[in-house]
N, C-alpha and C positions, 0 to 999 in steps of 0.2 A: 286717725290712722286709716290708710286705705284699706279696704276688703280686698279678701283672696281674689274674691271675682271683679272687682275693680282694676288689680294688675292684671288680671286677664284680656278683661275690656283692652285695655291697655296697648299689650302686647298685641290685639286682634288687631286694634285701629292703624296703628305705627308700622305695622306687617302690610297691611294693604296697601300704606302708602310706598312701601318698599318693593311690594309687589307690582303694583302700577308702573313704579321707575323702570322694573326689569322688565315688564311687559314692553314698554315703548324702547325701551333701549332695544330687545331682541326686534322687534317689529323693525328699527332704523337697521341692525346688523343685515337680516334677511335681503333690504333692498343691496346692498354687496352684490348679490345675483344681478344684479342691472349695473351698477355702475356707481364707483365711489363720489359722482358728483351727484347723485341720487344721492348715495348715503348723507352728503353734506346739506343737501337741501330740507334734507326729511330729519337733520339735526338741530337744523336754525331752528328749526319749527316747535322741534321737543323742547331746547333750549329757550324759546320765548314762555316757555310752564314750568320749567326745571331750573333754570338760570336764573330767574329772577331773584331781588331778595328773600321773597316770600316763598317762593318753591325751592329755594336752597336753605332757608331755615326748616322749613318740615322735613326735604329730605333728610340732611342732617341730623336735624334730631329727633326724627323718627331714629334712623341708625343708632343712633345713642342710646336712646332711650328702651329700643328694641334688643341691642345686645345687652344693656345692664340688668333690663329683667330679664331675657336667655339665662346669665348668669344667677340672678339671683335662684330662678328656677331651680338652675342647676345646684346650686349650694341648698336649695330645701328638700330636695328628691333624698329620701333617706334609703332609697335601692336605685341600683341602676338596673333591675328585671323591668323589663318595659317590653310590652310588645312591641312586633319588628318594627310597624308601619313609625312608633314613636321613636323609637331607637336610629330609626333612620333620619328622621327629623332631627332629632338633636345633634347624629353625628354630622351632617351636612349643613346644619347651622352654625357647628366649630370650625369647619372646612373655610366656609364664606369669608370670616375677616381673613383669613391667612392668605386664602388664592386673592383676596379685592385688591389687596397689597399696592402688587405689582400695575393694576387695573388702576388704583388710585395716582401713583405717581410718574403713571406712560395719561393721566386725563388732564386731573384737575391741577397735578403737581406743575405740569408741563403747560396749561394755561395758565394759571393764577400766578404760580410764583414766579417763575421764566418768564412772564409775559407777553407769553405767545396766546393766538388766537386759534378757535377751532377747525382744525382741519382734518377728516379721516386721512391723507395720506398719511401725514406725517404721526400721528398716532400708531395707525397700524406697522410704519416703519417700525417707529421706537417698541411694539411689541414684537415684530417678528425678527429682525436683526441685532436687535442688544443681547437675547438670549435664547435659543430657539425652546428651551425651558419654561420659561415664563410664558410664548407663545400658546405652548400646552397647557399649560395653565388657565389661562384666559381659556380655553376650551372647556376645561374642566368647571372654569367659573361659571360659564353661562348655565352649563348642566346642573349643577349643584343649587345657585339660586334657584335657579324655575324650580327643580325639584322640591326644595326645603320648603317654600311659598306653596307651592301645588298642596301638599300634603297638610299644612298647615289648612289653608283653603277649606281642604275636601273635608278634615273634621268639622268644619264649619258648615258649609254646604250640604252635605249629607243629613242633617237633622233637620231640612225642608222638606216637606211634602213631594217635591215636585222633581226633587234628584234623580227619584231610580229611572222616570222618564226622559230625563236630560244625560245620563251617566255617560251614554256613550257617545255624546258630543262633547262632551266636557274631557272625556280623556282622549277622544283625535283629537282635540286642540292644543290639549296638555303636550300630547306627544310632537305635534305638526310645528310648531311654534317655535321650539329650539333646535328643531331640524332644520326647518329654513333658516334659522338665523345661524348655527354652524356649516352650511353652503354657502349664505352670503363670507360669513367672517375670514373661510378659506379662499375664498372665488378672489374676492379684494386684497388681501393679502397676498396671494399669489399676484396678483396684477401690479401692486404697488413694489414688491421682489425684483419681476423685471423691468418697471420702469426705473430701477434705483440700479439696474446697471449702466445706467447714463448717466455720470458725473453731473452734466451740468446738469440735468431733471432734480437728482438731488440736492444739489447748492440750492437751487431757485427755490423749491421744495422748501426746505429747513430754514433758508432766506427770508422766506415768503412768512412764516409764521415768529421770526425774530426768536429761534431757537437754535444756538450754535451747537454743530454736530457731535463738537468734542464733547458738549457739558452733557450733552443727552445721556448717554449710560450713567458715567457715573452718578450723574443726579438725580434720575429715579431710582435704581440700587442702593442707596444711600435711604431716599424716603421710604420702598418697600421694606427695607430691614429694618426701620426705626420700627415702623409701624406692624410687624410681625414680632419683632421685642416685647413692644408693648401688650397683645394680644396674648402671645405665651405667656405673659407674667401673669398676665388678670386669670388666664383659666387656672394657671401653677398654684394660685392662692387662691383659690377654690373649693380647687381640688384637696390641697393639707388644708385648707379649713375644715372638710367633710371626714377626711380620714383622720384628723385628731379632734372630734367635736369635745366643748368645754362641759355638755352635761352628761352624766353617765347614768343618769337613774336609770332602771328599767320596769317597762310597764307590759303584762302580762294579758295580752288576748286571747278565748277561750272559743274555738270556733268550732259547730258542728262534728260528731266526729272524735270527741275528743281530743281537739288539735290545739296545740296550744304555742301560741307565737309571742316572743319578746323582742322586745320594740323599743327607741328612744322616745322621748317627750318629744312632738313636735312631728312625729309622723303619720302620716293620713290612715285610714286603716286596709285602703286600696292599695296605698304602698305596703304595708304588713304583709296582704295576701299575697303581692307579687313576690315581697320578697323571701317566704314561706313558699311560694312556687305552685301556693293554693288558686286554683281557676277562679275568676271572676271578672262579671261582668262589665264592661266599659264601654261602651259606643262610640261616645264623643271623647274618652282618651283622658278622662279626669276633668274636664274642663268644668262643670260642675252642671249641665244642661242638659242632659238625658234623662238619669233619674236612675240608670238602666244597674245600678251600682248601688242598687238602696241596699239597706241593712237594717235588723230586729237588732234593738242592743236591751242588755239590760246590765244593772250593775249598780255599784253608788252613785248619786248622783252628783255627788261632786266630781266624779270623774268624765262627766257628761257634758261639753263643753255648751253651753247656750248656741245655737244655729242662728247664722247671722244672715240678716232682712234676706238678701240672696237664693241661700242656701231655702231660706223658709216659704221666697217665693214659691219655686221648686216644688217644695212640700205641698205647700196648700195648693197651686194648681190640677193637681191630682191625688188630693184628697186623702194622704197618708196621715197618720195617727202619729203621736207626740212619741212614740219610741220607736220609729222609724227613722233614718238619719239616710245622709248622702255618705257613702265610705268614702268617698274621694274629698269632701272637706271636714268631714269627723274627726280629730288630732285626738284623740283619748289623753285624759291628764290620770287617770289611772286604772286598776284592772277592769278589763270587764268581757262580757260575755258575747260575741256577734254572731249574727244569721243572714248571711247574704239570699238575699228572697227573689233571686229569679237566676235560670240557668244561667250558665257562665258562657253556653256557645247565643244568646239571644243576639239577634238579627236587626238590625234598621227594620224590617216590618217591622219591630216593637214602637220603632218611633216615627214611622207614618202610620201606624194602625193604633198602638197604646194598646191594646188589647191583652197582651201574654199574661199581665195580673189582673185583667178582667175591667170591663169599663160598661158604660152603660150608653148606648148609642139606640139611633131610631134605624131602627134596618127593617126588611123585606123578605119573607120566609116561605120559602115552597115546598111545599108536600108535592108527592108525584110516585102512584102505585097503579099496578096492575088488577082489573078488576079479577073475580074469581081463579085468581093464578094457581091458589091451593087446591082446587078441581084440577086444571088442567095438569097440576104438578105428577097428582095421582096417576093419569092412564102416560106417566114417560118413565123412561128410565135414569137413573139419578144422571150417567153421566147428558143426555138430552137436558135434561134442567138446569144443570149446570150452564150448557153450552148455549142454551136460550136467554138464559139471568145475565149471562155476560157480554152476551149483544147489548142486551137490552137495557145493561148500566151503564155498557160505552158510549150507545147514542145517547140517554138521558144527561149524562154527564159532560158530554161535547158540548151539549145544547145548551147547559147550564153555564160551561167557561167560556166560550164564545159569545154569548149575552154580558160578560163580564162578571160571574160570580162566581162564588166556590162552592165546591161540591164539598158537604158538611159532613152526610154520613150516607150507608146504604145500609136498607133496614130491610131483611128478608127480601121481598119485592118492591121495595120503597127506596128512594130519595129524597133528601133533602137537602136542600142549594141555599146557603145564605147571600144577600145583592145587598149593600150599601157598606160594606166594611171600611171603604176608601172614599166613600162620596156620597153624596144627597142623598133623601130620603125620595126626593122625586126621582133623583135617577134613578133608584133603585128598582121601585113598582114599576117603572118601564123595562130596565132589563130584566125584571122578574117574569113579565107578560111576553118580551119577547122572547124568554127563555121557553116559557109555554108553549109557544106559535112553534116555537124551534119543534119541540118534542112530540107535537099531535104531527107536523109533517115526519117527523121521524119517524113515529110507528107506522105510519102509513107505508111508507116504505120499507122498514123493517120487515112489516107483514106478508110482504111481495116477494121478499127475500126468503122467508120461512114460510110460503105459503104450503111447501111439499109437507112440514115440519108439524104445521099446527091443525092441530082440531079443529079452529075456530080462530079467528084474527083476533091480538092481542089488544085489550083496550085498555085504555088508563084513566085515571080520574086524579086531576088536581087542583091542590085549593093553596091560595096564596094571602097574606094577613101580611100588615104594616104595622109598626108600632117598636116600643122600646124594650128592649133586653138585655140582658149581659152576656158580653160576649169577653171571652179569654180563654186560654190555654187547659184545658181538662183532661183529667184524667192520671192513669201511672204507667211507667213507661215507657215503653213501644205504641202503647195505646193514647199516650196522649197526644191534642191536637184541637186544634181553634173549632171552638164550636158557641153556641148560644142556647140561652136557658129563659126562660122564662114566661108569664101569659103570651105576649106574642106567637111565641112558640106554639103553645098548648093552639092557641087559637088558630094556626095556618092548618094544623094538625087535625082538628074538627072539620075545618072547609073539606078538605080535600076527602076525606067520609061522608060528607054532606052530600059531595059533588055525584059519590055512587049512588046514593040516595034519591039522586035528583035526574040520575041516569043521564048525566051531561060529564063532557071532561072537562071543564073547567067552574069554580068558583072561587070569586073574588070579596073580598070586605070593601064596606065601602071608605076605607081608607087608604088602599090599594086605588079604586076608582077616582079618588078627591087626589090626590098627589100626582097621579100619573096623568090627570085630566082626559079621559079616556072619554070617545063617544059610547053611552050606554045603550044608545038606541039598537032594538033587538032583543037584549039582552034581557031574561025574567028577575026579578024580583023579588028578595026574601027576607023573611025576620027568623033567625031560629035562636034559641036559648043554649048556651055553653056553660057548663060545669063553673062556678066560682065568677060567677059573672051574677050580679043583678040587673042589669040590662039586658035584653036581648040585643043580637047585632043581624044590623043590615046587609045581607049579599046578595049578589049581581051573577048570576050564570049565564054559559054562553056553552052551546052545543058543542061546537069542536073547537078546540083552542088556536087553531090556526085560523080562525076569522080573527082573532087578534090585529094582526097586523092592517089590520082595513079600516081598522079604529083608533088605531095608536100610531103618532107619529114618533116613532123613535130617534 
């Protein structure tokens, strides 16, 4: 018997192949703008990948195979509460057979069975003069497939890495795409309009493809309402299949809160909460590839369905415990008790970072304080302290996101900047260093700027450590927020005391030095001992941090 996520698979493959046909079909519509013997030319072509036996059997039965699992879908969804983006997807996936209809028998009805050969005029005739309804229609159609495929897509797409960099070419294309192809579709039409007030254009026209003018309406009219019959019948039985299902047990979910949700056998417990109207989490929309949807259960365990190879991938890729499940394939066979374990607003950063329930990554850690600030705090007035701490967290903090990293916390007169959330650990120690360079030129200046202000020019001292920590979402709150914990931590934290110590602004570990490949010529030389360490560690100081940049090729 196939798995949930195998009719998924499924559904994804059969969809792209659907989506490809509309992408080259709009790309042939668009040439419309130039010239319908363009449109024909740029048809043979599609037709030599689509026409064939082999690209008309996948088309085909992709389509088939594509709306019976739509439907089946749709008969297992035990709520129709769905967020918009999915709600919209499915209503425009119903849309599709009904508007194809007409689409189907002004194309293949009017080639294959007629035995007529392809030609955009007389195509576009047979949509724009048999009905100017159906004309809109086709209008409607093109918008609705891109759209239904776009969105389908983007749940997919979205759980790459590399999306939120691409997002915004990906939707001027989305948008660009059906725009030109509804200019050509009108451009052509209109053109084919006026040449069909020429009697004989027309005869030769309709001649020319062995399709007789009388038989044309009635006989796509005829194929689009078979094939809309058909289409309402299959959702009609569906639909009374879901609104009288054959089992009535009910199964008793126990959520946070004291909330307690009754449910049939057979429904997921993501569908539960949607349909209890309780938040939760989804990313990728059910499909069972985020994770972002887990759950604490507990209960009998015979009502604990075994997670299958899939779902379990899932699991052990990220390292959740045996009473963790996925709500979106979990079907409870009876009562039990669930904990959805991560916010319900979490964000795609969960799934190019993974981070919100804490992960263990190699990242890049800066300290970064002002030396004796507590002296100088002394002879100001509190609102001056203020108005100097906040210069002096806006540059330190510029310096840290324009290097690429985030700004973690500010601590009295400190910062602290995490670098490798999203990328290498070598990248990291380099936008970490050049975060540095950024911030010893920024006091420099700062200092110039406040030089009426201050006693004495403000110095800083930082130390930067490489290595492994856990990094996730902390804290309660208002106050929670991505930060990291651990030796690394402890050890950047040391450097940068060290660094006062050694009366330089900068010091480095040499695992910072070994990753970033830095030249250390110049640079002095250290061993000192840290708390819970039996080894001592190696670091590298350098007078002002902005000789940085003269050693590192970033």
């Amino acid at each position: 018997m196939m798995s949930e996520s195998t009719f998924n698979r499924t559904r994804l493959y059969t969809g792209i192949v659907l989506f490809a046909y509309v992408a080259s079909h709009l790309t042939n519509l668009s040439l419309g703008l130039v010239s319908i013997d363009a449109m024909n030319r740029a048809l043979v072509l599609a037709l030599g990948f689509w026409g064939n036996p082999i690209g008309q059997i996948a088309l085909g039965g992709s389509f088939l195979v594509h709306f019976a699992l739509g439907l089946r879908a749709l008969y297992r969804r035990h709520t129709l509460r769905m967020p918009p983006a999915e709600a919209a997807q499915l209503a425009l996936g119903i849309l599709i057979p009904l508007l194809l209809a007409t689409h189907f028998a002004n194309t293949r009805y009017v080639i294959s069975a007629l035995g007529g050969h392809v030609d955009y005029a007389v195509i576009l005739y047979g949509l724009w003069s048999t009905d100017p309804v159906d004309g809109v229609a086709q209008v409607l159609l093109v918008v609705i497939a891109w759209g239904h495929g776009c969105i389908g897509i983007g749940y997919n797409l979205r759980l790459k890495s590399w999306y939120e960099r691409g997002k915004s070419g990906l939707l001027v294309t989305a948008a660009l795409v059906p725009v030109l192809a509804l200019l050509g579709y009108f451009e052509a039409g209109r053109s084919v309009l006026a040449a069909a007030q020429d009697p004989h254009w027309l005869a030769s026209t309709l001649a020319s493809v062995k399709v007789p003018a009388n038989n044309l309406a009635t006989a796509t009219t005829r194929v689009s309402g078979v094939i809309r019959v058909g289409v309402i019948f299959c959702l009609a039985s569906i639909l009374l299949a879901r609104t009288f299902p054959l089992r009535q047990r009910v199964i008793q979910l126990a959520y946070p809160g004291n909330k307690l949700v009754r449910i049939r056998p057979g429904t997921s417990v993501l569908e539960a909460s949607r349909e209890a109207g309780l938040p939760h989490a989804s990313v990728c929309g059910g499909r069972g590839r985020c994770s972002t949807c887990r759950i604490r259960v507990a209960g009998d365990g015979t009502a604990i369905p075994e997670p299958t190879e899939d779902e379990l991938s899932v699991l052990r890729r990220i390292g959740l415990p045996p009473n963790v499940r996925l709500a979106c394939r979990l079907r409870p066979q009876g009562d039990l008790t669930v904990t959805p374990l991560l916010a319900a607003d979490v964000s795609m950063s969960f799934i190019r970072q993974n981070t919100r329930a804490g992960i263990e990554r190699e990242i890049a850690v800066l300290f970064c304080d002002i030396r004796s600030f507590t002296k100088l705090a002394e002879r100001k007035l509190p609102y001056d302290v203020v108005f100097i701490l906040n210069r002096y967290f806006a540059e330190m903090g510029a310096a840290i996101e324009n290097a690429h990293g985030r700004v973690d916390k500010f601590i009295g007169d400190g910062v602290m900047g995490l670098f490798g959330i999203e990328n290498t650990i070598s990248d990291a120690c380099k936008q970490a260093l050049a975060a540095a360079a950024m911030m010893s030129r920024s006091i420099q200046l700062l200092n110039k700027e406040l030089a009426a202000d201050l006693p004495e020019p403000l110095r800083i001292a930082i130390g930067i450590h490489a290595g492994s920590a856990i990094v996730g979402q902390m804290g309660w709150g208002e106050a929670t927020g991505l930060t990291a914990i651990g030796d690394s931590v402890n050890v950047a934290s040391r450097l940068e005391t060290f660094s006062k110590e050694l009366n330089v602004e900068l010091a480095i570990s040499a695992e910072v030095a070994r990753h970033s490949l830095i030249d250390q010529a110049s640079w002095t030389h250290h061993e000192i001992q840290v708390r819970g360490r039996a080894d001592p560690i190696i670091v590298h100081a350098l007078a002002m941090a902005s000789d940085v940049e003269e050693r590192l090729a970033i």
